[in-house]
N, C-alpha and C positions, 0 to 999 in steps of 0.2 A: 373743360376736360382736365386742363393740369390743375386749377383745383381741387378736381375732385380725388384725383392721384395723390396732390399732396398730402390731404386729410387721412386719406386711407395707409400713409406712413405709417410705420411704431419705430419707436428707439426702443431697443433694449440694453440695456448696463451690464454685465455679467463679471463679478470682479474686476472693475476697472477697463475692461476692452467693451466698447459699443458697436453693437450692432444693428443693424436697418433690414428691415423687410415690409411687408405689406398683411396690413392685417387678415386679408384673402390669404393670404397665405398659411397661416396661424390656423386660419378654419378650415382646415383640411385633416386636419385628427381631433375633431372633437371631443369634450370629455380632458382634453389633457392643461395642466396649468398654462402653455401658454396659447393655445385656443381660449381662453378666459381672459386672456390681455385685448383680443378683441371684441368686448363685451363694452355696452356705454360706461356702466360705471365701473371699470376695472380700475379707475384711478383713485377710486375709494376705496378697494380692498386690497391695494399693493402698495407697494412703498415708489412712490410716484413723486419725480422732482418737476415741481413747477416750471423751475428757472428754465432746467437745460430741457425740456418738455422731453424724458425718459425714465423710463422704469429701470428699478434695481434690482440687484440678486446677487446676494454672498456665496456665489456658487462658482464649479474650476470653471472660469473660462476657456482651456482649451478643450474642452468635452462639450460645451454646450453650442461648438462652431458645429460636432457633427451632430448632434440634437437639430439646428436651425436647419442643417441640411438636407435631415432627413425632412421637414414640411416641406422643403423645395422641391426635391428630386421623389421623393417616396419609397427609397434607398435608405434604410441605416447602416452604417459600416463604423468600424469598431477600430481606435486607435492602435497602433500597434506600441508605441510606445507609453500606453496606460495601464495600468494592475486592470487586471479583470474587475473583483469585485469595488476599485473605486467607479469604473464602469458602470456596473451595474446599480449602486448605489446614487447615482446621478442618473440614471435613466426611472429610478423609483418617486426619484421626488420632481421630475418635469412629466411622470406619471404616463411611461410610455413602457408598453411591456419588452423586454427583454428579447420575447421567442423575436419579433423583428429584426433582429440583427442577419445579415442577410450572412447566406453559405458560406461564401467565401471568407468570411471573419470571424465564424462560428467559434470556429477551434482553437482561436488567439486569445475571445471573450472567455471561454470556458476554462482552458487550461489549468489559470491560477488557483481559479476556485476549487477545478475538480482536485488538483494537487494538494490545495488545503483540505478539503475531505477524504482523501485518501491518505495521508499522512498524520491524521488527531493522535495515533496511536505514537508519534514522535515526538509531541511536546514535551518541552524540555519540564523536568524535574523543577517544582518548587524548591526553592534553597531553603533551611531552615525545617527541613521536614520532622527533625527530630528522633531518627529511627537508631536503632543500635545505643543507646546509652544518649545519643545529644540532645538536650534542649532546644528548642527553636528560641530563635532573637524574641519572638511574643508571641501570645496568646493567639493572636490571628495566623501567626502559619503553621501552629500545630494542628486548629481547625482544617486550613485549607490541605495540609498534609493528609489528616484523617479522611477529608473527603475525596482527596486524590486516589485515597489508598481502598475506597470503598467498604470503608470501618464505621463509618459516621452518619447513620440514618436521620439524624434530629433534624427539624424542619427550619432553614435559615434563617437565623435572629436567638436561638433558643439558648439561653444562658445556661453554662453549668451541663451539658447535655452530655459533655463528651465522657467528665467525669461521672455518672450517675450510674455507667453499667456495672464501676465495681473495677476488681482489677485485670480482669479480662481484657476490658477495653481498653487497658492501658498497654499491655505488653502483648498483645495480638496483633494489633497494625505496627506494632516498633518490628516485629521478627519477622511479618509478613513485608514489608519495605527492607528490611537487614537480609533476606534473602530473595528480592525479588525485585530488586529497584537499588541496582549498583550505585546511583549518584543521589542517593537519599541521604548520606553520610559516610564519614571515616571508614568506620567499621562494616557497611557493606561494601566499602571499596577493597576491604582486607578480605571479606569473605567472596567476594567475586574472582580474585586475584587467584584464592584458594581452591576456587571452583573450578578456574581456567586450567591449575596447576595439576590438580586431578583430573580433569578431560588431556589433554596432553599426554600424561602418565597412562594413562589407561591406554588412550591411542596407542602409543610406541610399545605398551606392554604387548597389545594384541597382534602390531607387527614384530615383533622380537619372536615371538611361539613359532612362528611358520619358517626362522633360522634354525639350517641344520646345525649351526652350535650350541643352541638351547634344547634342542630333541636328544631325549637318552631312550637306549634301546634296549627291553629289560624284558628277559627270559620269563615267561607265566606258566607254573604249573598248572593244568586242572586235572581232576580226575573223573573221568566217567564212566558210571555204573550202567551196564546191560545186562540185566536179568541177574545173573551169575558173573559175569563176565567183568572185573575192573580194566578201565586200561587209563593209562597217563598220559594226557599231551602235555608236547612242551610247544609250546607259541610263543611268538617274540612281539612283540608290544614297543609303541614309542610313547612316552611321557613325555611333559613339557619341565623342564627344569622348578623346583619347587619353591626358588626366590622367585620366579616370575607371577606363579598363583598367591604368594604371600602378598606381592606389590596389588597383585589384583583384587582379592581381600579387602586391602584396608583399601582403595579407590571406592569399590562396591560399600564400603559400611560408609564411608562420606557420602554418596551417592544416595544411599538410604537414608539418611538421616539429613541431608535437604529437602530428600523428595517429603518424608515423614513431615517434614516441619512445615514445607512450603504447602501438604493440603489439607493439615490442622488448621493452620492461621489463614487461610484464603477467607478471601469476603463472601467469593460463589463456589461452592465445591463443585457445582454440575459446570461452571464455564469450567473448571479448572479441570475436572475428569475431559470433556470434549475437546479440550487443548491437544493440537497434535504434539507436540515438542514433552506436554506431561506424559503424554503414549509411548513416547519413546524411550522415555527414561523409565518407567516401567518397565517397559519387553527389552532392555539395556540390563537390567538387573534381576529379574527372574532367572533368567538361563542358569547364573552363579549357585543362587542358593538351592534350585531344581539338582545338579549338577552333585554338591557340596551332600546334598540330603542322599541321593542314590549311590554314591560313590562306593559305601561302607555295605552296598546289597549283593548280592553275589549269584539272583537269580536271574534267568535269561530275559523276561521281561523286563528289569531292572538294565540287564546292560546294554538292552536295543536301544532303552528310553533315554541312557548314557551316551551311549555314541549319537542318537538323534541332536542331542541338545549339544553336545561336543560340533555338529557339521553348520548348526544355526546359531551359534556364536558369530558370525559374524554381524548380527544386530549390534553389538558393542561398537561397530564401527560408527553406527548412528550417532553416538553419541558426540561426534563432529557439530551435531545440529544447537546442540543446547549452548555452541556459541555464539548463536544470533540474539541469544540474549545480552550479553557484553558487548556484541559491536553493531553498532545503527548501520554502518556502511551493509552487514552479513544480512540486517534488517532489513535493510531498503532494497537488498538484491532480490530477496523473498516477495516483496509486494510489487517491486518492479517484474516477477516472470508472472504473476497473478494475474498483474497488469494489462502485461502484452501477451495474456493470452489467446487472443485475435491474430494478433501476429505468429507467435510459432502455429496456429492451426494452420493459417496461410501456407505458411513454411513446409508444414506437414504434407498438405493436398500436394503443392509445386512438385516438391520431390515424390512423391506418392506418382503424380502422372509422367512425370519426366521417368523414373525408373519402370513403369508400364512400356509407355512409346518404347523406349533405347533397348529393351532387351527384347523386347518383339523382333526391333528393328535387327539388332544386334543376330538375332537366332536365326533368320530369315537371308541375311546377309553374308554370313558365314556359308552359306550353304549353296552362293554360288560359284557354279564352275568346279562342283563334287564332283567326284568321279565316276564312272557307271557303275564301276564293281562294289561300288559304298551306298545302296538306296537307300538309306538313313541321311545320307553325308554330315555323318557326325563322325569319321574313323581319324579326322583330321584338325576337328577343332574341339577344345572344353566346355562350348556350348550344348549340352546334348540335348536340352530342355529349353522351355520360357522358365519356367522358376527357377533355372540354376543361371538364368541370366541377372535375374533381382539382383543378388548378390555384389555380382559386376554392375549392374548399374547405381547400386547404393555408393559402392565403394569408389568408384568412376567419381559422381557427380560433389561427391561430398570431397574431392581431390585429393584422399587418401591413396589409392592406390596400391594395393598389395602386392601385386604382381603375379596372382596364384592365378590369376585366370585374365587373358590376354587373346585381340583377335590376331588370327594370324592371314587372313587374306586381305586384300587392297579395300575391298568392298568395307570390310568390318574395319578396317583401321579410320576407313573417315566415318563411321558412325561413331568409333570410340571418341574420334575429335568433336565429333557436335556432342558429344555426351557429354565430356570435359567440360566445353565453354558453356552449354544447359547448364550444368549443373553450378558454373562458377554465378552466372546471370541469376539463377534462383535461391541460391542463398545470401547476394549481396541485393536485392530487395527488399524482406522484411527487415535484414539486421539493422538496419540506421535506424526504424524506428523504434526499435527494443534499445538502441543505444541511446536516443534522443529522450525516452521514458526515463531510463536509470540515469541521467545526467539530471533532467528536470529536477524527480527524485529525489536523490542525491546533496544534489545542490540547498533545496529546501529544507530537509530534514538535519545539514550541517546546520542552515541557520538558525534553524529552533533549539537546535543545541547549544548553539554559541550565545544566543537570543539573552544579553545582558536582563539585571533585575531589574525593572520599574518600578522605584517606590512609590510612583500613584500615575496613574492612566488618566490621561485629559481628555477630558467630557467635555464639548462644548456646552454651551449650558443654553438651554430652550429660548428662547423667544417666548415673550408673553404671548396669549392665544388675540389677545386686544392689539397690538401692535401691526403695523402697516405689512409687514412682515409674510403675515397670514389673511388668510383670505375672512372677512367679517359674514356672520349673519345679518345681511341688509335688509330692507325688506322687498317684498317680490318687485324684479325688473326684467325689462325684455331681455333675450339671450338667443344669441343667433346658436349657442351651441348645445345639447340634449341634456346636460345637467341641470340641476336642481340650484335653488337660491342660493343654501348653504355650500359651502366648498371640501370636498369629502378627505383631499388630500391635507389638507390643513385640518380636518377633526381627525382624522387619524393620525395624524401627525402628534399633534397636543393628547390623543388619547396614550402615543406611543409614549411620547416625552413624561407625562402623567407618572406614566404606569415604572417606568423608569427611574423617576427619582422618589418614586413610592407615596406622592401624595394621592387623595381622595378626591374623586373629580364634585365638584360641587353640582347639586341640581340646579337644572339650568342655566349653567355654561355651558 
C-alpha cells in the first residue's frame, strides 16, 4: 500500500519552488495541462528531469500555489497581492477558466482589468507625434502618430501609404492633433494654453454682465401708431457695458474657429457631431451670433426672439466643460460618476424612501396634542401637507438645514433627529465607493501619463513547438483524461506564437 502511494506522487518545479501532490489529484479537472502530468507518458511530452524525478515549468510560482489549490480543495481564490490580468494570464496557460474564481475574489481579479478597459481613452500620447510644424525622431512614429490620430487607413506593412494621399493627408492629422491632442507637441501646448485662456475670459466675462457696475440704464424712445392716433413711450432699458460684448466677440470668433477647424480635420465627423462636449460648444456659440444678427431689427417678433436668447445665455456657462479636454484629473472625474452610476442610483432610492418615511412621519407627528378649535391641526405647525414635508425632509437629511421650516412639538422634534442621523447613514454608504472608483481611476490614468517611452517591448521569445516544453504529437496512448492525443493548449499556443511573430505555419506541423 505505501508503494502504491508512493508511485502515485508527482513533483512539480514551478520556477524553482517544488511542489508535491498526487496524481488523483491532478485528475479532478480534466482537460487542463496539469491533469496531463498524470498521463503514463507525460514524461515525453513535458520537460521532465530524470535525476530529481520532477517536472518543469517557467511559470510565477506564487500563482500556481493557488492553481495546485484549486485541484485540492475545488476552491479557486485569487491573490490579492497579484495584477489581475497577470492572473489571468496564468490561469490561461494551466488552461483553467477564469469564471471559477470564487465570489469572494471576484472583484480583486477583475478590477485591474476592468480599470485598463475603462480607461484606453487615457493612454498617454506617443511622443514624437509630429503635429503643429514638428517632425517625429523617425518614420515610425509619424506612422504610429497618424494611426493614433485615425488619419491613416493603409493596411500595416504598406510602404509610402501615408504620403500617397497628397497634401491633405499631410496637414489634416498635423491640425487635427494641434487642436485636439495638447501633448502631441509645442505648439498644441501653445494653442491649448490659448484655449484655456479664452474659456476663463469668457467665463469671468459672463459673470462680470450680471454686476450692477457693468449695467447701464439707457432711456428708449418708441413710437406707436393706432389708427390715427401717434403716441411716444419712453422705457428705460439696461445694457451690458460694450467692452464686455467686445471681449465676448473676439472669445466667440476663437471658439469658432477651433470648432471650424477641429470638424474639418476630424477622422469621423458623425463621432465628432454625437460628442457631447462638440454639442456644447455649438449651443455655447450660436446664441452670440443669433443675438449679434436681431439686434439691428426693430420688429416685435425680432425683439421677443432677442430677449429669448438674451435669458438662455446662460449655456456659455457650459463652456466650463470643454476643460475636460486639458485636464485628465476633470477626465477621469467624468468616467468615474459614468462609473458609479449604480452607486448615485442607490443614493437616489435611499434618499427617495428616507424623504417618503420622515415626512409622513413628520406630518402625522406634528399633529399631536392639536387643539380642538384647529381640526386640520395645521394653525401651529409649517407642516400643512406630506409634500411640503419633502422639502424638510430633503433638506433635513442631506444636513443642509435651512431653518425655513422646523418642528415645533416634542413628537416632531425626535422625528427630525432620526431624520438627521437617516440621512447622515444614507449618504456616508454609497460615497466610499464613488470615492474608492475615482481613486482607482485616478491613480491609473496618472500612470499612463507619466508611463516613460519604451524604446523596444520585450517579447519573450516562443519555444520551439518540438521542444520538451510543449506538449508533442505522440502517437495514440491511454489517457485517464477526455482529451485527445495531440495537446490543444500547446497548438494554440504555437498557433498564437506563429501568428505573432508573423511566420507561416508549415503543413503538417
Amino acid at each position: 500500500m505505501g508503494k502504491g502511494e508512493e508511485s502515485d506522487k508527482i513533483t512539480i518545479n514551478v520556477g524553482g519552488t517544488r511542489h508535491e501532490t498526487y496524481k488523483s489529484t491532478l485528475r479532478t479537472l480534466p482537460g487542463t495541462r496539469l491533469a496531463w502530468l498524470a498521463d503514463p507518458d507525460a514524461q515525453s511530452n513535458f520537460d521532465f528531469d530524470g535525476k530529481s524525478n520532477e517536472f518543469f515549468f517557467d511559470r510565477h510560482p506564487g500563482i500556481f500555489s493557488y492553481v495546485l489549490n484549486y485541484y485540492r480543495t475545488g476552491k479557486l481564490h485569487c491573490p490579492a497581492d497579484i495584477c489581475g490580468p497577470l492572473f489571468e494570464e496564468e490561469l490561461t496557460y494551466w488552461g483553467i477558466d477564469e469564471t471559477d474564481v470564487e465570489p469572494c475574489c471576484w472583484m480583486t481579479y477583475r478590477q485591474h482589468r476592468d480599470a485598463e478597459e475603462a480607461l484606453d481613452i487615457f493612454e498617454s500620447p506617443e511622443p514624437g507625434g509630429g503635429a503643429g510644424g514638428e517632425e517625429p525622431e523617425e518614420e515610425g512614429g509619424r506612422e504610429m502618430a497618424l494611426q493614433r490620430l485615425g488619419m491613416d487607413d493603409r493596411p500595416p506593412g504598406a510602404a509610402g501609404a501615408a504620403g500617397g494621399g497628397g497634401c491633405c493627408r499631410n496637414w489634416q492629422p498635423r491640425m487635427w492633433a494641434l487642436f485636439e491632442d495638447p501633448y502631441s507637441s509645442k505648439a498644441a501646448r501653445v494653442v491649448a494654453f490659448a484655449s484655456l485662456f479664452f474659456i476663463l475670459v469668457s467665463i469671468t466675462t459672463f459673470c462680470l454682465e450680471t454686476h450692477e457696475a457693468f449695467n447701464i440704464d439707457v432711456n428708449v424712445t418708441e413710437t406707436l401708431v393706432v389708427g390715427n392716433t401717434t403716441t411716444i413711450l419712453l422705457t428705460h432699458k439696461v445694457e451690458t457695458e460694450p467692452i464686455l460684448t467686445y471681449i465676448e466677440g473676439v472669445c466667440v470668433l476663437w471658439f469658432t474657429l477651433e470648432f471650424l477647424v477641429r470638424i474639418i480635420c476630424c477622422p469621423d465627423k458623425l463621432l465628432f457631431v454625437k460628442n457631447l462636449l462638440n454639442i456644447i460648444d455649438f449651443v455655447a456659440i450660436l446664441p452670440f451670433y443669433l443675438e449679434v444678427g436681431l439686434s439691428g431689427l426693430s420688429s416685435k417678433a425680432a425683439r421677443d426672439v432677442l430677449g429669448f436668447l438674451r435669458v438662455v445665455r446662460f449655456v456659455r456657462i457650459l463652456r466650463i466643460f470643454k476643460l475636460t479636454r486639458h485636464f485628465v484629473g476633470l477626465r477621469v472625474l467624468g468616467h468615474t460618476l459614468r462609473a458609479s452610476t449604480n452607486e448615485f442610483l442607490l443614493l437616489i432610492i435611499f434618499l427617495a424612501l428616507g424623504v417618503l418615511i420622515f415626512a409622513t412621519m413628520i406630518y402625522y407627528a406634528e399633529r399631536i396634542g392639536a387643539k380642538t378649535s384647529d381640526p386640520r391641526g395645521s394653525d401651529h405647525t409649517h407642516f400643512k401637507n406630506i409634500p411640503i414635508g419633502f422639502w424638510w425632509a430633503v433638506v433635513t437629511m442631506t444636513t443642509l438645514g435651512y431653518g425655513d421650516m422646523y418642528p415645533k412639538t416634542w413628537s416632531g422634534m425626535v422625528v427630525g433627529a432620526l431624520c438627521a442621523l437617516a440621512g447622515v447613514l444614507t449618504i456616508a454608504m454609497p460615497v466610499p465607493v464613488i470615492v474608492n472608483n475615482f481613486g482607482m481611476y485616478y491613480s491609473l490614468a496618472m500612470a499612463k501619463q507619466k508611463l516613460p517611452k519604451k524604446k523596444k517591448k520585450h517579447i519573450p521569445r516562443p519555444a520551439p513547438l518540438d521542444s520538451p516544453t510543449y506538449c508533442k504529437s505522440e502517437e495514440n496512448s491511454p489517457r485517464n483524461s477526455t482529451q485527445s492525443d495531440t495537446c490543444p493548449l500547446a497548438v494554440e499556443e504555437g498557433a498564437a506564437e506563429r501568428k505573432r511573430s508573423g511566420e507561416t505555419p508549415k503543413v503538417g506541423q
